[in-house]
ZABA-94359 format. One record per residue (C-alpha): x, y, z; residue in one letter. Coordinates in steps of 0.1 Angstrom, whole numbers, padded with zeros to 4 digits, always signed. Layout:
BEGIN
XYZa...
***
This chain:
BEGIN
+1858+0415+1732x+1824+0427+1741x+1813+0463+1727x+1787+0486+1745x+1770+0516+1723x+1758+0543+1735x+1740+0568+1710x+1736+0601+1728x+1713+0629+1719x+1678+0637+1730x+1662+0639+1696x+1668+0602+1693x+1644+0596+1717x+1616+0622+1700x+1587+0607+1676x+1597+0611+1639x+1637+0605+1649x+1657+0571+1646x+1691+0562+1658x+1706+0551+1628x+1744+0545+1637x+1747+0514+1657x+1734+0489+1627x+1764+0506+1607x+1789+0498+1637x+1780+0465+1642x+1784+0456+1612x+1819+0469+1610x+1827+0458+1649x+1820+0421+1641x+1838+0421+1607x+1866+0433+1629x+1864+0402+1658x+1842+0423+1683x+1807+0414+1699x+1786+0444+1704x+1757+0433+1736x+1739+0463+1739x+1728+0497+1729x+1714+0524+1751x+1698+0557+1740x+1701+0584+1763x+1691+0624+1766x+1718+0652+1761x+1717+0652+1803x+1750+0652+1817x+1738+0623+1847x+1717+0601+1820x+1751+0594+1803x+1772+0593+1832x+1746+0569+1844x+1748+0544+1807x+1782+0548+1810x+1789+0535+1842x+1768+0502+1827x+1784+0500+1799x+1818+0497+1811x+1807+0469+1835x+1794+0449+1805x+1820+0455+1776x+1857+0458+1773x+1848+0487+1749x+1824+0511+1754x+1815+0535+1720x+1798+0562+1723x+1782+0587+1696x+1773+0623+1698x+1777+0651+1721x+1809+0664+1717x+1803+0693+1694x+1805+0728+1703x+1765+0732+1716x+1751+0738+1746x+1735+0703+1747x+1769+0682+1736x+1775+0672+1774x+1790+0638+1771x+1824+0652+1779x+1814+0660+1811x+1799+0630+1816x+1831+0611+1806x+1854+0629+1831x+1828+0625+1856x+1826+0589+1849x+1867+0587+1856x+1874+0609+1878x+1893+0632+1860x+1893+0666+1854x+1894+0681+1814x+1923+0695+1805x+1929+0712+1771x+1946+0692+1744x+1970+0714+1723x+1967+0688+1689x+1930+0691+1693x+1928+0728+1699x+1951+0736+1667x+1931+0710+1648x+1897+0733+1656x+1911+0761+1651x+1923+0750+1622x+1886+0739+1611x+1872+0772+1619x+1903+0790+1596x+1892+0767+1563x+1854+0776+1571x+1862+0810+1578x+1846+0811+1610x+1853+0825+1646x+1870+0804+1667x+1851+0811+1698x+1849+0797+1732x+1823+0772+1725x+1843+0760+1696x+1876+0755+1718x+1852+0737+1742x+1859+0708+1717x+1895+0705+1724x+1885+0696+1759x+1891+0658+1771x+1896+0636+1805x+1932+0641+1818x+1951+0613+1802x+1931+0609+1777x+1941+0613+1739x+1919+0631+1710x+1915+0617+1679x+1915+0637+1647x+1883+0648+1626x+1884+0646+1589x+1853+0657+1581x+1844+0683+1608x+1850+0703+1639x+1849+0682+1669x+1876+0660+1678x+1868+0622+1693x+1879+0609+1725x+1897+0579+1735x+1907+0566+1766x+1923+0536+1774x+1923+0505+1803x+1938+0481+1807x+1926+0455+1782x+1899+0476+1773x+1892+0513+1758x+1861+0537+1757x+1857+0563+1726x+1837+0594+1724x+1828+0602+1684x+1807+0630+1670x+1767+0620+1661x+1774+0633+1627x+1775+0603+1604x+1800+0616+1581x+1823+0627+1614x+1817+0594+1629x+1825+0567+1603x+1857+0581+1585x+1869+0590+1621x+1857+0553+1634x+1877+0534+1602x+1909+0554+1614x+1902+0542+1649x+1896+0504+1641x+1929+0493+1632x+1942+0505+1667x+1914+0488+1689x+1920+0456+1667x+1944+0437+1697x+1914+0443+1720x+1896+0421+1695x+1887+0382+1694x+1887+0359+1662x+1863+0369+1635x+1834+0353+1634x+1823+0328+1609x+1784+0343+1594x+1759+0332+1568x+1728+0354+1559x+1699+0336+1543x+1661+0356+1537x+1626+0345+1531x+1598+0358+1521x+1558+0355+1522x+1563+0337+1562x+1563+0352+1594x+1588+0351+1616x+1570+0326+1641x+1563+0305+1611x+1602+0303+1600x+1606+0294+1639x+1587+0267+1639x+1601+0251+1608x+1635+0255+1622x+1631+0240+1657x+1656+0222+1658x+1684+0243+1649x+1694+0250+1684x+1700+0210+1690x+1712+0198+1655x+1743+0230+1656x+1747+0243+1692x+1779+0262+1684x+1758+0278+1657x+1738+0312+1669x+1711+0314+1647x+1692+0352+1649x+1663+0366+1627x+1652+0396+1618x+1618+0403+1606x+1604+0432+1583x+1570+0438+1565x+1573+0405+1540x+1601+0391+1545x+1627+0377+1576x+1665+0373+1577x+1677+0345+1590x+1715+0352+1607x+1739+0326+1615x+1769+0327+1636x+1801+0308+1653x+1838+0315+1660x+1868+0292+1668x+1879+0258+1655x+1851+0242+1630x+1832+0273+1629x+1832+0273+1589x+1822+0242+1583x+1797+0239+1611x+1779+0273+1599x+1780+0259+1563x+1761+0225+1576x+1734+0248+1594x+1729+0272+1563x+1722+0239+1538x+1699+0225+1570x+1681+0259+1573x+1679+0264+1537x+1662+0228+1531x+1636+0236+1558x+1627+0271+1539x+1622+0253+1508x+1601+0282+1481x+1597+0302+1508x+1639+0310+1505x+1650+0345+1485x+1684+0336+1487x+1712+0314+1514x+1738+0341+1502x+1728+0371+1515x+1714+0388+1480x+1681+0407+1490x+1652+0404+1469x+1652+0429+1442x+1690+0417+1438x+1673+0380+1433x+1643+0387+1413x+1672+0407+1386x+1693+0379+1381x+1662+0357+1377x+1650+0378+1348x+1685+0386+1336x+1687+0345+1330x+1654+0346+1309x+1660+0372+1290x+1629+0391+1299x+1616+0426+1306x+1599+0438+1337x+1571+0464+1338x+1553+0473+1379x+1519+0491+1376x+1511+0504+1408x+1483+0515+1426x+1486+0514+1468x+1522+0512+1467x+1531+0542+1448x+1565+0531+1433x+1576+0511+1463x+1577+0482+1439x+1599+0501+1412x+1621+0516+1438x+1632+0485+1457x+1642+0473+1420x+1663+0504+1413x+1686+0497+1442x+1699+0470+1419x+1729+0484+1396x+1724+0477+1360x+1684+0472+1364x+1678+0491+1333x+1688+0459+1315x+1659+0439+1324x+1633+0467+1343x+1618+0489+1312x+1591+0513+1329x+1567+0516+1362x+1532+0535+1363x+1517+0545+1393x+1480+0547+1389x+1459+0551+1419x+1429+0568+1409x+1406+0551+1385x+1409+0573+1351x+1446+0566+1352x+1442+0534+1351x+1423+0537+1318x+1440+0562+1307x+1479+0542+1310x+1471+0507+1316x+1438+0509+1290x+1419+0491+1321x+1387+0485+1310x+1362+0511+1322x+1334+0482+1331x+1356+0458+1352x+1364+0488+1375x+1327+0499+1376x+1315+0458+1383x+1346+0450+1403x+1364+0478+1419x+1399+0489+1416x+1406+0466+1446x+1396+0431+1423x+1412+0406+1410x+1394+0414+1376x+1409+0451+1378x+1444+0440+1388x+1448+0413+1361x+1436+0443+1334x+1464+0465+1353x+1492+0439+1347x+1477+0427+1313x+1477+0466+1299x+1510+0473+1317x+1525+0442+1295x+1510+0456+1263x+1514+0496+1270x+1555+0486+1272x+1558+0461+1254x+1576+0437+1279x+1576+0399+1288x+1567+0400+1320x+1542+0429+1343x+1534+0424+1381x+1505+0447+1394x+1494+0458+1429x+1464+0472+1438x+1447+0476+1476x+1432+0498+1505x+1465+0510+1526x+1436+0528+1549x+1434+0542+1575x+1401+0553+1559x+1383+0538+1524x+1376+0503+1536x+1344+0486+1532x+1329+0449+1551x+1333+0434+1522x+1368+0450+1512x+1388+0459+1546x+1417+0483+1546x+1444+0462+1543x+1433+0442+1518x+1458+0439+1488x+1457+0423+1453x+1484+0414+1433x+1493+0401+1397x+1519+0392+1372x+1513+0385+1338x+1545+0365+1316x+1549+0347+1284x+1534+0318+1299x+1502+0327+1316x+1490+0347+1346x+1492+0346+1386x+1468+0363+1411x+1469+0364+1447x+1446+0385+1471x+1457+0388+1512x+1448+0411+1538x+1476+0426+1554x+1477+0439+1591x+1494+0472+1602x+1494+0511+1598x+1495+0530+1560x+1531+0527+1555x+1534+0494+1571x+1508+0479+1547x+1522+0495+1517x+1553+0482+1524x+1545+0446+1529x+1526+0452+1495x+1557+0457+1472x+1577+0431+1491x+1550+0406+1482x+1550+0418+1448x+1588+0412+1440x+1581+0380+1456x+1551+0368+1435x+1574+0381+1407x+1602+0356+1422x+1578+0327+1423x+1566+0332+1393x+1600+0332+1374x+1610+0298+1394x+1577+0283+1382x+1578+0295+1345x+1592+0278+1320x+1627+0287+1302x+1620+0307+1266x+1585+0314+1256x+1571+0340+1238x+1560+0376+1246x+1528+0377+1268x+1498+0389+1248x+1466+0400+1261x
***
């Protein structure tokens, strides 16, 4: 069945605010044999979702719909729902004691605006809140549903994974999926090498997702065959990739660049100029990293680098921090200074200001040091601050990932 989201609130749509829920439904809705086709973001205005409603329930069997059923002034979607039907809102007696059972354990008034909540379209039923005060809203027809839950995350998904298991005859077959990612190509560049996907695996849909260094690639079929048919077209797409392929499992790339160092036996150190601990971050998303990450410096002005990465004084004077000279000596003195196998540096002008004609803001040095010799790479990345920064540390892990495929197994400790 085909699912329609609709994220309501008018601070989605404000500068410095993201809509953050529908990635977490999907994700759940097709492990569970539904299709979501579209998302719309609307204002806390009664006709606005009246209006996205009404289109959603002509494109999907199930419409889902997030926020605006709390106790505010601004929580109007049930007025837009019983607009939508036709149908009046009558008080629910389960969902009135249930908030005024919330407001009891808080030890809070139970005032008007809080039995607002227990409001829902005649014929409608509520659905229970765990975690907070409002109660959700589902209505059923025919061989679809639409469901009103609260735009509080917490509220939402523990009152959602209650909710799934009775929406799941509305559902088709699961659908048969294989994740690969890349890095250090565009997106148009993976396009092109994978032309002929479309041709080779029709039954296959093939989706990708690109980020500051790195793309997902997202494959996809249901029904008879779909298994082995998505299996085909992940070894195809995979062969195409060639180096340019974190992983044709799924595993991100600080997941990839763990287990590569967990086979050798070897220590990582990150010094860090432009990227600030980006780089050491994205590796402590990985549980159990401590095993093969020891330390990470950040060192962005140029005494710091002396000072913790004993960076020579005259290769930043003659070259700049923004060399290949100075990031080498970053990586090298990270190496020695704690004592591990292997050190990948960064160093680069995020901007917006402190770029030169011979140095532009976005240009980005990078290094890695290892028992077997050294790597440097120089690019100049496109973007705002934080995009560039970004893009910086991906490329980092991923000259660290390269680096490991290319080394040789064993070797001694890297000396400068």
């Amino acid at each position: 069945m085909k699912v329609c989201l609709v994220a309501v609130g008018s601070e989605l749509l404000r500068p410095g605010f993201r809509e953050s829920h529908s990635n977490w439904l999907a994700e759940k809705l097709e492990s569970a044999g539904f299709e979501v086709v579209s998302l719309q973001v609307v204002p806390d205005d009664p006709e606005a979702i009246a209006s996205s409603l009404i289109q959603a329930r002509s494109s999907g069997g199930l419409v889902l719909v997030t926020g605006g059923i709390g106790p505010t002034r601004d929580d109007r979607t049930r007025q837009a729902l019983a607009a939508v039907l036709g149908r009046p809102l009558r008080r629910d007696p389960r969902a009135e004691s249930q908030v005024r059972e919330w407001c009891r354990r808080h030890r809070l008034p139970c005032t008007l605006a809080q039995r607002q909540q227990a409001l829902v379209p005649e014929g409608a039923f509520s659905l229970r809140n765990r975690a907070g005060s409002a109660p959700g809203i589902l209505v059923t027809r025919g061989n679809g549903a639409l469901v009103a839950l609260p735009g509080v995350f917490s509220e939402m998904s523990s009152m959602f994974q209650a909710l799934i298991p009775k929406l799941r005859h509305l559902a088709r077959s699961q659908p048969v999926t294989a994740t690969l990612r890349s890095a250090g190509v565009g997106e148009s560049r993976i396009d092109r090498r994978i032309r002929g996907v479309h041709a080779r695996f029709p039954r296959v849909e093939v989706t990708t997702l690109a980020l500051p260094g790195e793309v997902t690639i997202q494959l996809r079929s249901r029904g008879p065959g779909a298994p082995g048919e998505v299996e085909r077209c992940r070894r195809w797409v995979a062969r195409k990739l060639r180096n340019d392929l974190i992983s044709d499992t799924g595993e991100v790339l600080e997941k990839v660049v763990f287990n590569l160092l967990k086979r050798r036996g070897w220590r990582l150190v990150a010094a860090e100029s432009c990227t600030a601990g980006l780089v050491s971050a994205r590796l402590a998303r990985v549980p159990g990293v401590s095993s093969v990450f020891a330390a990470g410096a950040v060192c962005y002005n140029d005494r710091a680098k002396e000072r913790m990465l004993s960076v020579p004084r005259d290769v930043l004077v003659k070259h700049g921090a923004v060399s290949r000279p100075a990031v080498l000596a970053m990586a090298r003195g990270a190496a020695e200074t704690f004592g591990a196998e292997v050190a990948v540096a960064v160093t680069g002008i995020a901007g917006p200001g402190g770029g030169t004609a011979g140095t532009p803001v976005g240009t980005v040095h990078w290094a890695v040091v290892h028992p077997e010799g050294q790597t440097a790479r120089m690019r100049c990345l496109a973007g705002d601050r934080e995009r560039i920064r970004v893009h910086a540390a991906c490329a980092a892990l991923d000259l660290v990932r390269r680096t490991l495929l290319g080394a040789r197994a064993g070797g001694a400790r890297h000396r400068a």
